[in-house]
C-alpha positions in Angstrom: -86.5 -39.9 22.8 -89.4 -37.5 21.5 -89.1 -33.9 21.9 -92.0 -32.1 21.7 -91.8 -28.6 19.6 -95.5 -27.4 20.5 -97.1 -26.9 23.6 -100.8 -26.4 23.1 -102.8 -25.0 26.2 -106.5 -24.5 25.7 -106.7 -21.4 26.6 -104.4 -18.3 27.6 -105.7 -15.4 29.8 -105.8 -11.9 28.0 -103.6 -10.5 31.2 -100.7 -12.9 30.5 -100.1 -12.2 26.8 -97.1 -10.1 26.7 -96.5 -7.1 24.2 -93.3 -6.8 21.9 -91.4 -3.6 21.7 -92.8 -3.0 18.3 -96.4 -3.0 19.9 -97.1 -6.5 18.5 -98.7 -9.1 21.0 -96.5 -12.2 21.9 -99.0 -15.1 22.1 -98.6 -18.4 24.0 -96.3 -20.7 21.8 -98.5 -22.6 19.2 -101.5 -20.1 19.5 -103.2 -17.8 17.6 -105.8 -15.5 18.9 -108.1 -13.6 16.5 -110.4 -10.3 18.1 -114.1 -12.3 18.7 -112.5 -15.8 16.1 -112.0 -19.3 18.1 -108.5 -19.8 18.8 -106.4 -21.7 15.9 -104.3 -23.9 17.1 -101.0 -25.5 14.9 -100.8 -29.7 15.0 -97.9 -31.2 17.6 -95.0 -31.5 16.1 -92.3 -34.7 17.2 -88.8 -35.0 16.3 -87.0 -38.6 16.9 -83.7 -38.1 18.1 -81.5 -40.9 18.2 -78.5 -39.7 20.9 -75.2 -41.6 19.5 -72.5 -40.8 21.4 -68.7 -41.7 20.1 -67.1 -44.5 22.0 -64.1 -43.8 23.7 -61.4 -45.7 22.6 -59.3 -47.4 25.9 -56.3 -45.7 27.1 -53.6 -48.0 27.5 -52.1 -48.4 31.1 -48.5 -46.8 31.5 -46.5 -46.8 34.3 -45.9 -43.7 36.0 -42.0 -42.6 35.9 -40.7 -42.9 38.9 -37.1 -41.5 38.1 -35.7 -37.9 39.3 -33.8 -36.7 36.6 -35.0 -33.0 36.0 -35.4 -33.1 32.2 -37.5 -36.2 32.3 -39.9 -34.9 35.0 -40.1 -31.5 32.8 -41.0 -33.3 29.9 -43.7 -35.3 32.2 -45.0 -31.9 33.3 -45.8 -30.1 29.8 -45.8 -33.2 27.4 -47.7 -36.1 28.8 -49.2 -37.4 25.8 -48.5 -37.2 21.9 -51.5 -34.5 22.1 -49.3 -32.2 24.3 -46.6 -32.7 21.7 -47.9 -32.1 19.1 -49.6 -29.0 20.8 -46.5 -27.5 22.6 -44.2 -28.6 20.4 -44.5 -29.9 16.4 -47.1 -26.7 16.1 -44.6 -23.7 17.5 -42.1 -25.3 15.8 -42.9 -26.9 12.3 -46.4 -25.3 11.0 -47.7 -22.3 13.2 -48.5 -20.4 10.1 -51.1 -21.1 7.9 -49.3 -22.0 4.3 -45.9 -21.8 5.8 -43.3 -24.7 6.3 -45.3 -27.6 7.1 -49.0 -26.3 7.4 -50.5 -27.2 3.8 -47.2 -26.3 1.9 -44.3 -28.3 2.6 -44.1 -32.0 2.5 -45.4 -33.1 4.9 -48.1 -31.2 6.2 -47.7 -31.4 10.2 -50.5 -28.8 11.3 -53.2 -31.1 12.8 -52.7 -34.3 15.3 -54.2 -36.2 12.6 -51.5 -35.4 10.3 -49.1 -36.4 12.5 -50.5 -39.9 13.1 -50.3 -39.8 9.0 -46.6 -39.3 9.0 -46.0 -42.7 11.4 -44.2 -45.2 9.0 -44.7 -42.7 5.3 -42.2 -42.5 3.6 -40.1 -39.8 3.9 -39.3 -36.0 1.4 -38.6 -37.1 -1.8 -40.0 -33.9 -3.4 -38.7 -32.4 -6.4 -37.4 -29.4 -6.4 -33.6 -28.9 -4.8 -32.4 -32.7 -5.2 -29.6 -32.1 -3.5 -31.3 -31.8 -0.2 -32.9 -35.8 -0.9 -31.2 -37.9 1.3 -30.2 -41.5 0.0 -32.1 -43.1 2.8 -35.6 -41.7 1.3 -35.0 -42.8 -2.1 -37.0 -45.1 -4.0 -36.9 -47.8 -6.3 -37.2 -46.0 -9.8 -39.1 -46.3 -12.4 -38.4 -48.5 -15.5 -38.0 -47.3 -19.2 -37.9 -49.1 -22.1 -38.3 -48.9 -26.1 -41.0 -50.4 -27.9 -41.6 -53.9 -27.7 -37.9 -54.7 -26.1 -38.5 -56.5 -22.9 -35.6 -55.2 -21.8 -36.2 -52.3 -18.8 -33.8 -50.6 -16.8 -34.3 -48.6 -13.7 -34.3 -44.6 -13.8 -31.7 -43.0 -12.0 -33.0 -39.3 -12.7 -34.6 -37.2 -15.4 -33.9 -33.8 -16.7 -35.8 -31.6 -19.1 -34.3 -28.5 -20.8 -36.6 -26.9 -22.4 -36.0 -25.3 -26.0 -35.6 -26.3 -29.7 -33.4 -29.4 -29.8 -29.6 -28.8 -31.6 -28.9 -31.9 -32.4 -30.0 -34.0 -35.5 -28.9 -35.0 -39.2 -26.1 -37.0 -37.8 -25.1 -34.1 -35.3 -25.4 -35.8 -31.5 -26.7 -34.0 -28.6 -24.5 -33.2 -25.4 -25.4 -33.5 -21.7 -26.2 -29.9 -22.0 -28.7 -29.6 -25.0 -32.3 -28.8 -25.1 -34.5 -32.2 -24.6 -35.5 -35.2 -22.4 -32.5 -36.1 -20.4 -33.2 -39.7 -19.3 -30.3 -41.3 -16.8 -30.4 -45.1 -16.3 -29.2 -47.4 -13.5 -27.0 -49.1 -16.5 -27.2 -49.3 -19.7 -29.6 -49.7 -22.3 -27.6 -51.6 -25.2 -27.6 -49.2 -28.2 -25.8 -51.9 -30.1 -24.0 -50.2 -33.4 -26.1 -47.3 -33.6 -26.0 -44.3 -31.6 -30.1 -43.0 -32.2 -33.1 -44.5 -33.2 -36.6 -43.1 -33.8 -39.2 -45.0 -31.1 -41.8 -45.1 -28.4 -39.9 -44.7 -25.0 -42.1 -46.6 -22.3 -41.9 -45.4 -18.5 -43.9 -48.2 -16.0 -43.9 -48.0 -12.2 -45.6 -50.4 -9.6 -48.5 -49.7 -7.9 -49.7 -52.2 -4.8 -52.9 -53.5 -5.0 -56.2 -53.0 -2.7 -55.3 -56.7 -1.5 -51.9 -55.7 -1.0 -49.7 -57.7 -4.1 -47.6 -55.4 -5.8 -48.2 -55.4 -9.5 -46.4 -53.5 -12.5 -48.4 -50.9 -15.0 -46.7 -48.8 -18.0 -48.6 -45.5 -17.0 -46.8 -43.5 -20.4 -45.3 -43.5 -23.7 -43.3 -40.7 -25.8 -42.4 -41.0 -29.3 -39.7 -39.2 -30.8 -36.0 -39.4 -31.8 -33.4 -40.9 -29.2 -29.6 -40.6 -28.6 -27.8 -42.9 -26.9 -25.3 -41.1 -24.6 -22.5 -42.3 -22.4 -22.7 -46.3 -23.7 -26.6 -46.4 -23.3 -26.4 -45.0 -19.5 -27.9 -42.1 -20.9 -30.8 -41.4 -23.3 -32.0 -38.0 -25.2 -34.9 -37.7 -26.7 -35.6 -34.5 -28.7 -38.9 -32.5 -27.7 -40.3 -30.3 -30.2 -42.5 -27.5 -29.8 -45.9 -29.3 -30.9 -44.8 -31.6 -28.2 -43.6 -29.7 -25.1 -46.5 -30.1 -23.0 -46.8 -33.9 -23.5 -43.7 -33.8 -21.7 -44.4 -31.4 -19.3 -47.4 -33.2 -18.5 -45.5 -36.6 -18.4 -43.2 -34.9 -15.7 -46.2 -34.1 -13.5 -47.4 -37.8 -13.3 -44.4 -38.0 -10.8 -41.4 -40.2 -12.2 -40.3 -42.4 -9.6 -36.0 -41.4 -9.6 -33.8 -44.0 -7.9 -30.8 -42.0 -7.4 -32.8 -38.2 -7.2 -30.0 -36.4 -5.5 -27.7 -37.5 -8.0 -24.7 -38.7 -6.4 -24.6 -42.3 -7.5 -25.9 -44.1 -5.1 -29.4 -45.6 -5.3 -30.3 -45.5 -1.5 -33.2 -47.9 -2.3 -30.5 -50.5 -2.8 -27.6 -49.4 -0.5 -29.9 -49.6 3.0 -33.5 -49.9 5.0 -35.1 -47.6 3.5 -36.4 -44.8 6.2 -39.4 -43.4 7.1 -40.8 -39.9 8.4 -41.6 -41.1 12.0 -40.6 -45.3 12.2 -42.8 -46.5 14.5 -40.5 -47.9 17.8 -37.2 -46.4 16.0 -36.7 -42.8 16.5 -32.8 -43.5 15.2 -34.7 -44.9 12.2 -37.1 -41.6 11.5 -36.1 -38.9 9.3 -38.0 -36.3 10.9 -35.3 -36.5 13.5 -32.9 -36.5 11.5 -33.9 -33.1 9.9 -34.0 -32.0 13.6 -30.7 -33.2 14.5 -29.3 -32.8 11.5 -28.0 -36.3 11.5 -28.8 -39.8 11.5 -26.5 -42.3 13.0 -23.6 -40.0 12.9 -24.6 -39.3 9.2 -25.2 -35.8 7.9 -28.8 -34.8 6.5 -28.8 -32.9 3.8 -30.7 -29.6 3.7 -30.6 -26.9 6.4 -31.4 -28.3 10.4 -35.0 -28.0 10.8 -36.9 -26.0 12.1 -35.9 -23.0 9.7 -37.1 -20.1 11.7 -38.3 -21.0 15.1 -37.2 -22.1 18.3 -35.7 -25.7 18.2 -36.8 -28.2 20.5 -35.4 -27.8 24.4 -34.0 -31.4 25.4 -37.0 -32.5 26.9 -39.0 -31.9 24.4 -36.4 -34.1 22.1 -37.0 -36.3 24.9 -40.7 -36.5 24.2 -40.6 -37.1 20.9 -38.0 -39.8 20.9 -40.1 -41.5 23.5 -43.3 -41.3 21.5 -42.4 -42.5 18.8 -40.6 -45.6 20.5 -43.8 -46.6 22.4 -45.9 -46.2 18.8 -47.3 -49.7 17.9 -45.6 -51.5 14.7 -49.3 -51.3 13.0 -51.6 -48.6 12.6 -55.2 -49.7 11.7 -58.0 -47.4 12.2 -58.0 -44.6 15.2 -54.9 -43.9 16.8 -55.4 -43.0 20.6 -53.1 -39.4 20.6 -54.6 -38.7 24.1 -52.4 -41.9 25.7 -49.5 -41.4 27.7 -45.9 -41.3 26.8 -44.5 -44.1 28.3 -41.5 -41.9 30.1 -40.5 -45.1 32.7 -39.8 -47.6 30.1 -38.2 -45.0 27.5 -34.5 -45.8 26.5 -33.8 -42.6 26.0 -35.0 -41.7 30.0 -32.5 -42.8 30.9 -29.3 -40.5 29.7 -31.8 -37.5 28.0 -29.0 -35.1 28.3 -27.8 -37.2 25.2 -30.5 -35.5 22.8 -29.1 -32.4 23.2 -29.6 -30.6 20.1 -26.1 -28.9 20.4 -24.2 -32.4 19.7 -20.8 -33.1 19.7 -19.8 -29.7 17.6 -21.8 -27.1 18.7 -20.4 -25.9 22.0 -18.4 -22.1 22.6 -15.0 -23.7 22.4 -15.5 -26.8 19.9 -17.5 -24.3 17.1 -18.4 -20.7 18.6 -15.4 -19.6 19.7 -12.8 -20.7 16.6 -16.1 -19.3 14.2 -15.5 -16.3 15.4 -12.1 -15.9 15.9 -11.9 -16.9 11.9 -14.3 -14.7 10.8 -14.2 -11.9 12.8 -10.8 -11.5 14.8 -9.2 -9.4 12.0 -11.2 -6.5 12.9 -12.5 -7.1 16.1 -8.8 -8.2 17.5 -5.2 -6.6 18.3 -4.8 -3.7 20.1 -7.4 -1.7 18.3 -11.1 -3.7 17.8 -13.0 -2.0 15.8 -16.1 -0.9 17.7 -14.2 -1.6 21.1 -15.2 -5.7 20.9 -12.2 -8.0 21.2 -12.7 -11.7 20.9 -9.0 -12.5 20.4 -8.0 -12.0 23.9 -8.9 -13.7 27.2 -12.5 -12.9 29.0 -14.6 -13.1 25.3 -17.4 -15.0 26.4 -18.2 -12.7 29.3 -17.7 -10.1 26.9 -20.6 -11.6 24.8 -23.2 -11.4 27.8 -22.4 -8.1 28.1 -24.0 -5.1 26.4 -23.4 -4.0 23.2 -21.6 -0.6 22.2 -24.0 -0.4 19.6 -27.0 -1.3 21.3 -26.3 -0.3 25.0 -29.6 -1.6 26.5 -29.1 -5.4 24.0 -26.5 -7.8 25.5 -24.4 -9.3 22.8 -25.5 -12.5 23.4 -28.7 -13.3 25.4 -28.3 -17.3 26.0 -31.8 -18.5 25.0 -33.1 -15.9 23.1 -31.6 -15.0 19.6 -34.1 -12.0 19.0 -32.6 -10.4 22.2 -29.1 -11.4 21.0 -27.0 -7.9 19.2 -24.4 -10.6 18.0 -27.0 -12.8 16.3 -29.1 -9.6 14.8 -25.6 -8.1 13.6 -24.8 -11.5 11.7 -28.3 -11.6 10.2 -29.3 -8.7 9.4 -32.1 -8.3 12.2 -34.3 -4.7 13.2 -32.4 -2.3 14.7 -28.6 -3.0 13.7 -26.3 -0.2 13.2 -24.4 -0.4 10.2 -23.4 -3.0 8.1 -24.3 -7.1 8.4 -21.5 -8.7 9.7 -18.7 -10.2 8.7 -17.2 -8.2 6.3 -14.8 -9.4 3.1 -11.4 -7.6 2.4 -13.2 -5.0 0.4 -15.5 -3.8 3.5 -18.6 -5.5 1.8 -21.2 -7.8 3.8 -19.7 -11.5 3.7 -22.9 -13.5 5.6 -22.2 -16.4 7.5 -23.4 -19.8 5.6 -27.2 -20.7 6.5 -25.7 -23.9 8.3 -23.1 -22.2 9.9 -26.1 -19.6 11.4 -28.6 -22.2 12.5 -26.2 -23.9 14.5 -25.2 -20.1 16.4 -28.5 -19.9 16.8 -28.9 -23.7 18.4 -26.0 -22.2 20.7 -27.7 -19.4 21.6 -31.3 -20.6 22.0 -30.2 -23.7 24.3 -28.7 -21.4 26.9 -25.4 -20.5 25.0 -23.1 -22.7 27.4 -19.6 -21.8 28.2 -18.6 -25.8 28.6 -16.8 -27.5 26.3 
């Protein structure tokens, strides 16, 4: 296709040049015109455009859902395709901010479709930082460390480094607790009849290969004087200051920890290792699992995600447990996000009222009730509550939908909204409370609730605050 950028007519009239605002004259395009001087005219100019247009990729057929149930048809509706989900849903609740929670700050970054499409079959937070929050399921195999020469390696459990002048030496051994390179192994290193040694320590990892064989590299070294602590299981290795920031740097090449959370158990070993989204196995992806809070009837670690928005609705559970079943086992190349969610051939279609977030536990009278009742029926029972609120007696959940004493024009409790909820601002603090954050200790002094014990009020209360068992 040419496109031509001059047009070059002999000759323009006098009457049809046009005059600028700023008294100029407007000429013809690609003319001059010079008082009593032949016109000048500029040479054609061509431009070869080349129109490449992206080829769509085919959208698989699905079968429409021909079932009733409400929460499927909802989900249908608003969240057709793993576009709409991650639109509607994995923005509002997991990385609406820029630099918050998972939008370029936490592992892993969920901001952008294309991020989500990364997260199918990675592997799922191992970040350091609070290792009590790793599950086991995430864990890796470790890295290997060894001394010297010895062909002997052993797998890394965890490492600790505590920084400071070492106070150990000249015969005088370390303890758990002194300055230095903490290095726990999977089992022992043999120390033999001596208890330290002077020596390269060795750290190698494995790497996989561009055609896919996994091979082994010993990416560092670090040469100083080692104890041998609890029969080998443990090694120390003193870190002066000429050499703190070889270690410092050696921590930021990312030792792979086998049992990071520290509780014995090398997860790597003990079961399938999981994934963030495991593509066709929802029960197998830890992404629910932070959602839940569970996996398999097995408690998650760290607080139930998402921190501080509004959890997902059940059909919006719904739509993410079907999406991920329908993904395909491989990824190569483009993934189509704008394909339907294949709601009529979903197992979880069928009985959705299962993925309520709420579970077995967090109902008025398995958890609500008896919460508050143990926290807050000393003062807010008998025959004088303070602030006129009973929950001891018969009648306290309609007591919560009502208004506050404090907050006349607030209801206590307004079942799906927490910020709209007195109760739920008292407990936490919110804009606008009277008085003190609730509950209170023996000595009249704020006594907050547990962050676990909050987020699952606040479950109650944002998924309509039932009354049902």
């Amino acid at each position: 296709m040419r496109l031509s950028l001059f047009t070059t007519p002999k000759h323009v009239p006098s009457a049809q040049r046009r005059r600028s605002p700023l008294g100029g004259t407007l000429l013809a395009a690609g003319i001059l015109y010079s008082c009593g001087e032949p016109e000048v005219q500029r040479p054609k100019g061509t431009l070869e455009l080349e129109t490449k247009r992206p080829e769509l990729m085919d959208t698989p057929a699905v079968p429409t859902y021909s079932g009733s149930n409400a929460i499927v048809l909802e989900a249908v509706s608003r969240l057709n395709t793993g576009l709409d989900l991650h639109k509607n849903v994995i923005i509002r609740t997991c990385g609406p901010t820029a630099g918050v929670c998972h939008n370029q700050k936490e592992y892993p970054d969920l901001h952008t479709a294309s991020n989500l499409v990364s997260a199918i079959n990675a592997p799922c937070n191992v970040q350091p930082g609070d290792w009590s929050a790793v599950y086991d399921g995430c864990e890796q195999p470790g890295d290997t460390f060894s001394f010297g020469n010895e062909k002997k390696r052993v797998e890394i459990a965890y490492i600790d480094y505590i920084p400071g002048e070492p106070d150990f030496g000249d015969g005088r051994p370390p303890s758990a607790e002194s300055p230095g390179f903490h290095i726990y192994l999977a089992e022992p290193l043999n120390p033999g009849d001596r208890n330290r040694r002077w020596g390269t320590g060795k750290f190698t990892g494995k790497f996989v290969t561009d055609d896919g064989k996994v091979r082994e590299s010993t990416y560092a070294d670090f040469d100083t004087e080692w104890w041998y602590l609890d029969g080998g299981r443990h090694i120390v290795g003193a870190v002066r200051e000429w050499q703190v920031n070889g270690v410092e740097g050696l921590l930021t090449q990312g030792i792979v920890q086998g049992d990071m959370n520290r509780n014995g158990v090398f997860g790597s070993r003990e079961s399938t290792q999981l994934h963030l989204l495991k593509a066709g196995a929802p029960e197998r992806s830890y992404l629910i699992g932070r959602v839940r809070g569970e996996l398999n009837g097995e408690k998650i670690p760290g607080t139930r995600m998402p921190l501080a928005n509004q959890p997902l609705s059940v059909s919006e559970m719904l739509a993410l447990y079907c999406f991920i079943e329908g993904l395909p086992s491989k990824i190569e190349g483009e993934f189509d996000m704008l394909a339907p969610i294949n709601y009529e051939e979903c197992t979880f279609a069928k009985n959705p009222e299962e993925l309520n977030l709420l579970g077995e536990n967090v109902t008025w009278l398995g958890f609500v009730k008896p919460l508050l009742e143990a926290n807050c029926g000393g003062c807010h029972g008998g025959q004088a509550p303070q602030g006129g609120f009973d929950i001891m007696s018969e009648g306290v959940y309609e007591r919560l939908l009502g208004n506050s004493t404090q907050a006349p024009s607030m209801p206590l409790v307004t079942p799906g909204s927490i910020e709209n909820s007195y109760l739920w601002l008292k407990l936490t603090g919110g804009a606008g409370v009277i008085g003190q954050v609730m509950p209170l200790d023996s000595d009249n002094m704020p006594r907050p609730l547990s962050q676990a014990l909050l987020d699952d009020i606040a479950t109650w209360i944002t998924n309509g605050a039932a009354a049902e068992e």
